[in-house]
Backbone as numpy.savetxt, mean C-alpha at the origin, in Angstrom:
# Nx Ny Nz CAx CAy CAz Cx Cy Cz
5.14 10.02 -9.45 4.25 8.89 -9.61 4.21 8.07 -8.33
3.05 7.79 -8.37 2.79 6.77 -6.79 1.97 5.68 -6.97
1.54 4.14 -6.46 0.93 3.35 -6.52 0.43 3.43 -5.06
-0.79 2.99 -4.74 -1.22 2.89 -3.42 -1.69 1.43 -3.47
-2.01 0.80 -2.52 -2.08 -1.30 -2.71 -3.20 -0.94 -1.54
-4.29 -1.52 -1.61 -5.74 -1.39 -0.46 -5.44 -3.42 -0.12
-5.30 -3.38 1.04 -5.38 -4.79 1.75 -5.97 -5.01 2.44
-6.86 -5.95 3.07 -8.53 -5.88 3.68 -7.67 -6.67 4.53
-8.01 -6.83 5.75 -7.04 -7.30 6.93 -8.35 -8.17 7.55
-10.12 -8.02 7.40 -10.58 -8.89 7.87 -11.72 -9.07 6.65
-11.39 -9.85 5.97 -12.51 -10.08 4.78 -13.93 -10.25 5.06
-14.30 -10.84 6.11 -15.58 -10.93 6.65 -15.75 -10.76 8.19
-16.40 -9.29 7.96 -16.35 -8.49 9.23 -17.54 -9.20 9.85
-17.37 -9.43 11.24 -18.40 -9.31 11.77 -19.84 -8.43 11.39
-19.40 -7.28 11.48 -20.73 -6.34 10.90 -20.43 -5.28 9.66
-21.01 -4.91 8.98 -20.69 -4.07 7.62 -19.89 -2.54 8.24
-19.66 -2.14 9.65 -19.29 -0.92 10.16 -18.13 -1.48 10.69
-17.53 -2.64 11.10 -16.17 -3.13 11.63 -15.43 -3.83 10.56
-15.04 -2.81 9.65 -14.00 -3.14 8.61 -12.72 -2.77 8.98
-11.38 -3.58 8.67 -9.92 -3.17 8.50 -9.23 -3.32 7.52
-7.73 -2.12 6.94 -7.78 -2.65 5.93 -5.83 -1.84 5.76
-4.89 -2.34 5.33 -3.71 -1.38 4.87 -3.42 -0.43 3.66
-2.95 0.26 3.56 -2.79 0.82 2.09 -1.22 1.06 2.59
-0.67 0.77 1.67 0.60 0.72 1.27 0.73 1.17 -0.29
1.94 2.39 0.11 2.09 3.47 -1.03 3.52 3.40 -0.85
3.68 3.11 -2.58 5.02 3.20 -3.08 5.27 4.65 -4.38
6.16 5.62 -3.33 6.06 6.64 -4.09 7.72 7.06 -4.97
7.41 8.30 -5.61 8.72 8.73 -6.80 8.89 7.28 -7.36
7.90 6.39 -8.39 8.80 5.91 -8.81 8.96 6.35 -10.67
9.49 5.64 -11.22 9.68 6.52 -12.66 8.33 6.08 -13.45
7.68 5.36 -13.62 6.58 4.96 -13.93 5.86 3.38 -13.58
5.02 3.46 -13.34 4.04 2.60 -13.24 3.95 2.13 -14.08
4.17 0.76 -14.03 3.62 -0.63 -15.25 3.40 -1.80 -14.19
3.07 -2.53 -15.03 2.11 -3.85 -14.26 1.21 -3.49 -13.60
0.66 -2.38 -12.85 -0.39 -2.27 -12.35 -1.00 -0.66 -13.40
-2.36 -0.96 -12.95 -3.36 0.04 -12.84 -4.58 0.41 -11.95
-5.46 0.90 -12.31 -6.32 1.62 -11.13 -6.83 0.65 -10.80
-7.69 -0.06 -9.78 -8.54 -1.21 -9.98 -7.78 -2.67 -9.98
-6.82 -2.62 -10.70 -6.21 -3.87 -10.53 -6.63 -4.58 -9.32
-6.21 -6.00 -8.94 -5.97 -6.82 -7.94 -4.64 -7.61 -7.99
-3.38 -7.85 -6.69 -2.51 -8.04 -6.67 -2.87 -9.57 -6.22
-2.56 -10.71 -6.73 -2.60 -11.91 -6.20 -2.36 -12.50 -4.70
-3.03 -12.83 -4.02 -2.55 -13.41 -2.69 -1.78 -14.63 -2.67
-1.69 -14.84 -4.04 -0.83 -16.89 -3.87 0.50 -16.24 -4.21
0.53 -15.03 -4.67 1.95 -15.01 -6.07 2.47 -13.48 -6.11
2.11 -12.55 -4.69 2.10 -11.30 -4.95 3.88 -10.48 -5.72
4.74 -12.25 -4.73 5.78 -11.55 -5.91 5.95 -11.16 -7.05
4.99 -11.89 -8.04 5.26 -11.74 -9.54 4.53 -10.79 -9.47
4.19 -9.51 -9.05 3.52 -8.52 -9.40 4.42 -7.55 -9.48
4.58 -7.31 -10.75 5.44 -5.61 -10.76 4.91 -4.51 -10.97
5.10 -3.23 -9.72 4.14 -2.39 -9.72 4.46 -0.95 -10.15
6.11 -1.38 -10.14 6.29 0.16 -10.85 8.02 0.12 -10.93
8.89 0.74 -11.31 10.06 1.19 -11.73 10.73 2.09 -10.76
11.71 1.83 -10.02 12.14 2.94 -9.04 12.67 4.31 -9.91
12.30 5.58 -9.33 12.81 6.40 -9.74 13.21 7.59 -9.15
13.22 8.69 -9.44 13.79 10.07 -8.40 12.88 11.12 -8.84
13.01 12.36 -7.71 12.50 13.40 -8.26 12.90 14.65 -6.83
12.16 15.46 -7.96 13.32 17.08 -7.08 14.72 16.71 -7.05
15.35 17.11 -6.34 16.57 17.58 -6.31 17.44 16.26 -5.82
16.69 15.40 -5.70 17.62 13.92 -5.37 18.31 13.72 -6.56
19.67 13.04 -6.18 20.72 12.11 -7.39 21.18 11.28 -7.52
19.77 10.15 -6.58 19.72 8.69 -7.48 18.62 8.67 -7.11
18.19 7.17 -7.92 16.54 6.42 -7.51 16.68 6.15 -5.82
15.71 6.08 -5.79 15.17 5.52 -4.11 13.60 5.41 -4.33
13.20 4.87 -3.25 11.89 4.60 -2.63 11.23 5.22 -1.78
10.12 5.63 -1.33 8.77 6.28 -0.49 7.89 5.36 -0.40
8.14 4.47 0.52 7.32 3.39 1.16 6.76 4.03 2.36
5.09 3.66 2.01 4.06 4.12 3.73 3.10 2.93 3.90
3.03 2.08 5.00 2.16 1.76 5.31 1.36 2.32 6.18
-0.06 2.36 6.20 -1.24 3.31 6.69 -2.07 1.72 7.25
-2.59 2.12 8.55 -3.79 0.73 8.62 -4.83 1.83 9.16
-5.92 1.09 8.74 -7.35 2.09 8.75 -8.23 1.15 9.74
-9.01 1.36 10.72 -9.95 0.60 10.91 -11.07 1.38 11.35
-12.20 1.08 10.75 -13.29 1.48 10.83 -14.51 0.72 12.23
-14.35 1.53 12.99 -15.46 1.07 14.03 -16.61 2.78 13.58
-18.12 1.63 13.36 -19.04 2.53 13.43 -19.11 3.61 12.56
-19.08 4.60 12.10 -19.30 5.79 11.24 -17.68 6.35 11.32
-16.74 5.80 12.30 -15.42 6.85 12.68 -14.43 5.99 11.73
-13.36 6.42 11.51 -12.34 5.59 10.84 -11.02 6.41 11.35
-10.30 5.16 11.82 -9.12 5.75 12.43 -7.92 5.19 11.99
-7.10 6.52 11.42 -6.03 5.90 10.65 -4.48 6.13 11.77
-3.61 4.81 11.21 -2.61 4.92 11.61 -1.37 4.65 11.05
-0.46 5.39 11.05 1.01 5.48 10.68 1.70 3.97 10.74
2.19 3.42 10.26 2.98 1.91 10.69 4.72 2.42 10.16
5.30 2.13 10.97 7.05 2.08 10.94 7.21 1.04 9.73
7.87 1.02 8.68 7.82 -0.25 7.54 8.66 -1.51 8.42
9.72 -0.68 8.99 10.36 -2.10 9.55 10.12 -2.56 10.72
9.56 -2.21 11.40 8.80 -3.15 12.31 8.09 -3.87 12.20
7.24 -4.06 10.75 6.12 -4.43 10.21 6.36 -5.93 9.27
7.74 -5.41 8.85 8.38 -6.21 7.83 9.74 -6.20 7.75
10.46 -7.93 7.77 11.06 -8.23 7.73 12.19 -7.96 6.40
13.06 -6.72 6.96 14.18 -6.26 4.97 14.76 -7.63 5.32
């Protein structure tokens, strides 16, 4: 099970072709609650959002986490994605 989170990094683009935006994916966890497809995660309160249950899978023997942040930005018809390090990004 995986949750993916879409974050718009410039809400009002200059032009409808210069959009940016993160997706951040939290994967293996044991199930998903508090969120669903479509949802929206609060910007005042995103702590109180619970998005899923840590869990394991394959041959691991405990829970852990699969955290990716991805940033996308779209110039023109091209969209270019990029890898982000989590901790450089964010303060554990």
């Amino acid at each position: 099970n995986y949750v993916s989170v879409k974050t718009l990094i410039n809400e009002n683009p200059t032009t409808e072709d210069d959009t940016s935006y993160y997706i951040t994916k939290y994967a293996f966890l044991r199930k998903n609650i508090g969120v669903k497809k479509g949802d929206t995660i609060s910007k005042i309160t995103p702590e109180k959002t619970i998005i899923g249950q840590v869990g394991n899978s394959g041959l691991s023997e405990d829970i852990h986490l699969h955290f990716e942040i991805l940033r996308y930005v779209k110039k023109g018809q091209k969209i270019i994605k990029h890898y982000l390090e989590p901790s450089k990004v964010i303060n554990f």
